[in-house]
C-alpha positions in Angstrom: 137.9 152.3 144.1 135.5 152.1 141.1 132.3 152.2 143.0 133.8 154.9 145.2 134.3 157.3 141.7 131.2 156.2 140.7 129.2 157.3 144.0 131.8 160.5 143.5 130.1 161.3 139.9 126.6 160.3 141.3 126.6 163.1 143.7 128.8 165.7 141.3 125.9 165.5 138.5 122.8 166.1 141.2 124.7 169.2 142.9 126.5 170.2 139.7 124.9 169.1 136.2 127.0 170.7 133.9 130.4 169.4 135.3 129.4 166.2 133.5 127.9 168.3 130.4 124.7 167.1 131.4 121.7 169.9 130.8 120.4 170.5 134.5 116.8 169.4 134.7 113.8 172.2 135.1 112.4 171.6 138.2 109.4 173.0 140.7 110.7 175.9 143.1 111.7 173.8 146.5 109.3 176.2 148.7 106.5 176.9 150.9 104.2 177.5 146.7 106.0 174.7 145.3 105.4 176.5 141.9 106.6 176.8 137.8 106.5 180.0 136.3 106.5 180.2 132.6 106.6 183.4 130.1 105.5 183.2 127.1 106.7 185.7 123.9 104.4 185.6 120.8 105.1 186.7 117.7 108.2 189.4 118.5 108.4 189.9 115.0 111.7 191.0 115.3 113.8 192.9 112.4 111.6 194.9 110.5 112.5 198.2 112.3 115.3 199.0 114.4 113.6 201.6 116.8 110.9 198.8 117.2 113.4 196.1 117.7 114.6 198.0 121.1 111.0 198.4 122.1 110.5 194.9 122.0 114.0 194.5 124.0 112.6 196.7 126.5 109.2 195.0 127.0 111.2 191.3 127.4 113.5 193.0 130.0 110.8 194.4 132.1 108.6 191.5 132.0 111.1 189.2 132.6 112.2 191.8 135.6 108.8 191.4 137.1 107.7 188.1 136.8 111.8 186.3 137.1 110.1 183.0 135.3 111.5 179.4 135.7 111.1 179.1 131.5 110.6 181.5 128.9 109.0 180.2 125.7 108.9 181.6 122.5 105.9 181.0 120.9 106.5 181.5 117.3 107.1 183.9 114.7 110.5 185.9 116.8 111.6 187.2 113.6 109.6 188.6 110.5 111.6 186.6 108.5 110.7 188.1 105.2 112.6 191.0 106.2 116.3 189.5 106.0 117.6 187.3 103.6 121.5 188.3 104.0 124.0 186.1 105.0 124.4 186.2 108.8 121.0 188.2 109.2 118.9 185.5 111.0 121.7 184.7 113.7 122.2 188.2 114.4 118.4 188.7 115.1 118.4 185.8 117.5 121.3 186.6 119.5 119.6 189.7 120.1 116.4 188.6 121.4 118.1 185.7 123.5 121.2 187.9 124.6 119.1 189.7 128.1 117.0 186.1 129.1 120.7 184.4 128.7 122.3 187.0 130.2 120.4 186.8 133.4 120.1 182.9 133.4 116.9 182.4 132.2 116.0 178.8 130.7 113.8 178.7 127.4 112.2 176.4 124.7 111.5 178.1 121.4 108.5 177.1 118.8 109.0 177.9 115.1 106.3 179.8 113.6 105.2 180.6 110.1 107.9 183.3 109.7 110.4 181.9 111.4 112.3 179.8 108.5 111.6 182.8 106.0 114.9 184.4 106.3 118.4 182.8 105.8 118.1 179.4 107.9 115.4 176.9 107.1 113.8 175.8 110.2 116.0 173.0 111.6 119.0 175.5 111.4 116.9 178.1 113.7 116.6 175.0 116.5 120.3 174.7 116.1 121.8 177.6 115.6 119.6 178.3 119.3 121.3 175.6 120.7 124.5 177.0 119.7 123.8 180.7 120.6 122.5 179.4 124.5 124.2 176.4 125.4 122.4 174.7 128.6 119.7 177.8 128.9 117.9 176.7 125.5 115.8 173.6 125.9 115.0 173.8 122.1 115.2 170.1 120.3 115.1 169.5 116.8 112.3 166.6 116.6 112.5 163.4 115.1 113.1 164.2 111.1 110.6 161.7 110.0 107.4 163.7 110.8 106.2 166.8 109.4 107.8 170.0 111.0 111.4 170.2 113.2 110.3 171.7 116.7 108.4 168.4 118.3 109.1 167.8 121.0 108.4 167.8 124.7 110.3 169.0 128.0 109.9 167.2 131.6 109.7 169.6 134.5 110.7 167.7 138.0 109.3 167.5 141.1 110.4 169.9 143.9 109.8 168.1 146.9 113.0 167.2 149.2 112.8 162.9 148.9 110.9 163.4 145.5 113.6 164.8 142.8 113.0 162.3 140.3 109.0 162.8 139.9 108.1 164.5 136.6 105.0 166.9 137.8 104.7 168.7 134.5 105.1 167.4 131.1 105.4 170.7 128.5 104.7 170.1 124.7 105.8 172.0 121.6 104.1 171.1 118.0 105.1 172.6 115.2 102.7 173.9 112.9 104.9 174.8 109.9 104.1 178.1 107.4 101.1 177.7 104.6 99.3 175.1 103.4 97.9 171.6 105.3 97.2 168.5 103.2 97.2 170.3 99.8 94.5 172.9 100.7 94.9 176.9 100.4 95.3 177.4 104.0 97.5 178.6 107.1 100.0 175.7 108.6 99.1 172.9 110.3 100.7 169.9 112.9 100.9 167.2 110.6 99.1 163.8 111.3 102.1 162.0 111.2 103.1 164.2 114.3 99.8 163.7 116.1 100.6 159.6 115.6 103.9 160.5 116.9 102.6 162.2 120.2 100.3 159.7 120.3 102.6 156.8 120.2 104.9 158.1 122.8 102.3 158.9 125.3 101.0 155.5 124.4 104.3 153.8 124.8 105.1 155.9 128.2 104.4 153.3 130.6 104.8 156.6 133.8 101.2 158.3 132.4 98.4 156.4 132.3 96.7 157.1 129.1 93.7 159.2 128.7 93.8 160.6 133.1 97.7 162.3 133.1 97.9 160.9 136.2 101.5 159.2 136.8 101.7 155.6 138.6 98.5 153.9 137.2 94.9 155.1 139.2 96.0 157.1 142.2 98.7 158.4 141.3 100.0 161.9 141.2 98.1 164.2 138.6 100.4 165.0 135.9 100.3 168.7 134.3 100.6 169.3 130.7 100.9 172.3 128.4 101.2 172.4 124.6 103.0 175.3 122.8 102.2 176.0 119.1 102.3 178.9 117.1 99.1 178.9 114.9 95.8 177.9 116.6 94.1 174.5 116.2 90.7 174.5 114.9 89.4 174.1 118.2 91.0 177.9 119.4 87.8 179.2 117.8 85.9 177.5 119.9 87.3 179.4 123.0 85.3 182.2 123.1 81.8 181.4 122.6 79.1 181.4 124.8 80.8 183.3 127.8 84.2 180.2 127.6 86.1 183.5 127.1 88.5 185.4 129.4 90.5 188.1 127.5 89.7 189.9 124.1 88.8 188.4 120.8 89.5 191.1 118.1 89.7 188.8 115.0 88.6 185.3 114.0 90.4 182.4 114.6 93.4 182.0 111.6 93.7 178.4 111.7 94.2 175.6 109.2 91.1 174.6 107.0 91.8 170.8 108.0 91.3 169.4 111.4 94.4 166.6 111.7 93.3 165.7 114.8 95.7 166.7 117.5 93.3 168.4 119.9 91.7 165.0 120.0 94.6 163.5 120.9 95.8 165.6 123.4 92.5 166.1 125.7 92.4 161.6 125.4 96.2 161.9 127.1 95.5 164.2 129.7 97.0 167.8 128.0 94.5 170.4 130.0 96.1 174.1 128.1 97.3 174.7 124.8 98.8 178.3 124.2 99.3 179.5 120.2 99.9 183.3 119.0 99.5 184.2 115.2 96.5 186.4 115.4 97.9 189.3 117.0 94.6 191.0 117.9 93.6 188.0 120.5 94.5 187.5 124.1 92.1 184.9 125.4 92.0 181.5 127.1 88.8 180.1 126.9 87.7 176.2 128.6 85.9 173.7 125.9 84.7 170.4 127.2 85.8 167.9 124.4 82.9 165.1 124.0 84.2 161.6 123.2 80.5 160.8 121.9 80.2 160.4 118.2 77.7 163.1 116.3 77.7 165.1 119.1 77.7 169.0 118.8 80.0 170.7 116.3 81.2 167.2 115.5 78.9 166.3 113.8 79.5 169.0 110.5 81.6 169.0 108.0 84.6 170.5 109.8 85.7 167.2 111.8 85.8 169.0 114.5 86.3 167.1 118.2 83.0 168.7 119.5 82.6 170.2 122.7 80.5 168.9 124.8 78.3 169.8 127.9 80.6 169.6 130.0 79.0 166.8 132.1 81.3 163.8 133.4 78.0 161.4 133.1 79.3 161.6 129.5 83.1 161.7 129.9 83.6 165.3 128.0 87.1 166.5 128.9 88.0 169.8 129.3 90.9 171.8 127.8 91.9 175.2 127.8 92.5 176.8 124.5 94.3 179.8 124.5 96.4 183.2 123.1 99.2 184.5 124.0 99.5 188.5 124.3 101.3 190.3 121.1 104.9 190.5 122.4 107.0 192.6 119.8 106.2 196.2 118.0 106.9 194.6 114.8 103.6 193.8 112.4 100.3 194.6 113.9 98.3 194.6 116.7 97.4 194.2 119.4 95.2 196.8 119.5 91.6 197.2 120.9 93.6 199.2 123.8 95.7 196.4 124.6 99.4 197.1 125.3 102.3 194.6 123.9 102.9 191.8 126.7 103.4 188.2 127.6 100.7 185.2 128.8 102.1 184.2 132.2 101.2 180.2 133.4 102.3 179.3 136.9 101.8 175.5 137.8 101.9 174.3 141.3 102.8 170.8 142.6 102.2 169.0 146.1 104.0 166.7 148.4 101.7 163.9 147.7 98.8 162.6 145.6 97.1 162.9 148.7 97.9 166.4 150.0 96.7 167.2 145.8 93.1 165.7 146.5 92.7 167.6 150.2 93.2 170.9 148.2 91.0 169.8 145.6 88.3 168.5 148.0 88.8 171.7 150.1 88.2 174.1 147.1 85.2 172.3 145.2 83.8 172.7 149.3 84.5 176.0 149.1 82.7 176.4 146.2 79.6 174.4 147.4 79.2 171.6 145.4 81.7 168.7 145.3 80.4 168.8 141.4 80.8 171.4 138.8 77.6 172.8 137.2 77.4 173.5 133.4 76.3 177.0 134.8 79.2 177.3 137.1 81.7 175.9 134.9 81.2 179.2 132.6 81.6 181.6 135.4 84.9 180.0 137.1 88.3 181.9 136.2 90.1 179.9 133.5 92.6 177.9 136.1 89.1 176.4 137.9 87.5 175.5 135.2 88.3 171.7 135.1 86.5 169.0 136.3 87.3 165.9 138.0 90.8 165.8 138.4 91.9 169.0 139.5 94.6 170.9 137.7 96.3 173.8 139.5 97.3 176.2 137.3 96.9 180.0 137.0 97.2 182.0 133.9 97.6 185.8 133.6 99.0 188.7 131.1 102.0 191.1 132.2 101.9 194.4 129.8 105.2 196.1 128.4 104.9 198.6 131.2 105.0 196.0 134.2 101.7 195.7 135.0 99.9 192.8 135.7 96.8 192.6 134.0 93.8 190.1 134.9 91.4 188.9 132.2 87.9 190.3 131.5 85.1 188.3 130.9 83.0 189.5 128.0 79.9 191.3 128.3 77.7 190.0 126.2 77.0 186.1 124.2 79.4 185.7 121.4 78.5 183.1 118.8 81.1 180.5 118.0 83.1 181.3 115.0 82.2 178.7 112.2 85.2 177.9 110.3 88.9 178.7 109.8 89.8 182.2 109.2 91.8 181.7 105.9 91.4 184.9 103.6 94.8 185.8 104.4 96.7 183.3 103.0 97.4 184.6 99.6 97.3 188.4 100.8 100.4 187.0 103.1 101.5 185.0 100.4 101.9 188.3 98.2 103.1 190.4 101.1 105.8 188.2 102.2 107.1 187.8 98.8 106.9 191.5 97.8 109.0 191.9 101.4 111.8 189.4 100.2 112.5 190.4 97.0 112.8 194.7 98.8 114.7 192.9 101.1 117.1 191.5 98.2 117.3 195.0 96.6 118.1 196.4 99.6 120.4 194.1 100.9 119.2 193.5 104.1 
């Protein structure tokens, strides 16, 4: 009788997750595509204007209309938290902005930016108060609370294959890059080393990846996806958009922190191929940079620390990565400008029945493209979801504009240099502004 209930509440959680208050799991579509469609929201900026708060509305309903994602993720800085210190004022912003993707059944994950905990909650209160707000549709954690920051954490999308249901084909990542300030210096937020060891420890420890290929099973095995989330760029962003890497606008340097802590590093040496951050309104591009594991080698070898790119060649192991923007989402703050409407970054992964099915579409495309090798030369020209060698990733990446469209990334014109260093003059200028905001926003009662 026992194992007869038991088989019972075997088969009631697979068809029926939440009967046992289990969360279901995110999964590839089970069809002919096999895909995973994610949206991402940057920097809605919520709250600072009531006429622009129902723009923003608008724009999320009509992306989310058009593109009907399997995970919406909000990438940092929802709320310009500066605005609303009152009792109350932070919850009432985020049931807002999570009341239509709930309302229509839409899972998300949410990434805290630098504005985020500015308001009436501190940042692991905003992870909560999501969880409490969205019940099952919020894949939000709180992250361990012995590392620096609260949102750390990572989701496992499944396989959809009929037979395969419990093969993870996409790991997703979320780092959180706190507010101002990395090890002591004057200087935007940064993922904390003691987060990067964490990462790296549990990829370490995962005995389902094999460390530094993402491939699942030990050598062979099926290609594992994986995408970061975090709100202000690394170091390496700036990277992105030099020497033709770019797709997409660059309208402002690179705002990222002064110190490299060495989580780009880690990522591309466990098999991460995109990382997606916001901050800087005025960008929008996804650019690919071949890491180099040599020593001395490129950029890496100045004072910056930087994990240099290499050449791209696999005779020296450089791995790529793709670093990239998201589009401006809200009407709050500024940008995007440069003609660009308000929008989302769209990502769609795509899985296959088999390792082996993967490598005929791999072989088939690098045939199609008439070298079984990528070329430094060709590797420049590819769209951003080609542009990794050996082990093929399939991924797509687009932009969807507040007005529905679909938009496809321009490369640029022209040779940009790489940007040097850190963009950090506006530390202290947001420094003064935000605190001017709060204490308006005390005298007004908001």
């Amino acid at each position: 009788m026992l194992l007869l209930v038991l088989s019972f509440l075997v088969v009631l959680s697979e068809m029926w997750p939440g009967a046992l208050g289990l969360q279901p799991r995110l999964a590839f579509r089970n069809s002919a595509d096999q895909t995973f469609k994610i949206v991402v929201f940057n920097d809605m900026h919520f709250g600072e204007a009531e006429d622009l708060d129902l723009q923003s509305l608008a724009l999320q309903k009509t992306v989310l209309d058009a593109e009907r994602p399997d995970l919406v993720v909000f990438n940092g800085d929802i709320v310009s938290g500066w605005r609303g210190r009152k009792r109350g004022w932070m919850e009432a912003k985020m049931r807002e902005i999570l009341a239509y993707p709930n309302s229509q059944g839409y899972p998300h994950a949410l990434v805290l930016g630098n504005h985020d905990d500015e308001a009436n909650l501190n940042r692991v209160q905003v992870l909560s108060e999501d969880k409490e707000i969205s019940g099952d549709l919020s894949y939000t954690q709180v992250g361990p609370d012995d590392i620096t920051g609260a949102s750390n954490y990572y989701v496992d999308v499944y396989s959809g294959v009929v037979g395969q249901e419990d093969r993870v084909d996409a790991r997703l990542w979320f780092f959180d890059s706190m507010n101002r300030g990395c090890e002591g210096e004057d200087s935007w937020g940064c993922v904390g080393r003691d987060t990067v060891a964490w990462f790296s420890e549990l990829v370490g420890n995962d005995k389902s990846i094999q460390s530094g290929t993402g491939q699942l099973g030990g050598p062979g095995g099926h290609l594992l996806q994986q995408v970061a989330f975090v709100h202000i760029p690394l170091p390496e962003h700036r990277l992105g958009y030099g020497d033709f890497r770019g797709l997409g606008l660059r309208q402002e340097d690179s705002a990222c922190p002064v110190v490299n802590t060495g989580l780009a590093r880690a990522m591309a040496l466990n098999g991460v191929n995109m990382v997606v951050s916001g901050h800087d309104h005025a960008n929008e591009f996804v650019g690919n940079i071949n890491l180099s594991t040599r020593s001395g080698a490129g950029l890496g070898a100045d004072e910056t620390g930087l994990f240099s790119p290499g050449s791209g060649s696999a005779e020296f192991q450089d791995i790529p990565m793709l670093m990239a923007y998201g589009r401006k989402s809200g009407f709050g703050s500024y940008g995007p400008g440069g003609g660009l409407q308000q929008g989302a970054r769209v990502i769609e992964l795509r899985t296959f029945d088999s390792a082996e099915v993967e490598m005929q579409q791999t072989n088939a495309f690098w045939s199609r493209m008439g070298t079984g090798y990528m070329s430094q030369y060709q590797y420049y020209y590819l769209p951003p979801q080609f542009m990794h060698a050996g082990p093929f990733k399939w991924m797509s990446t687009y932009m969807r504009s507040g007005d529905g469209e679909r938009e496809e990334s321009s490369r640029p014109r022209f040779k940009y240099d790489v940007q040097e260093k850190c963009y950090n003059a506006g530390v202290a200028a947001a420094v003064f502004w935000g605190l001017l905001g709060s204490l308006l926003s005390w005298g007004l009662g908001l």
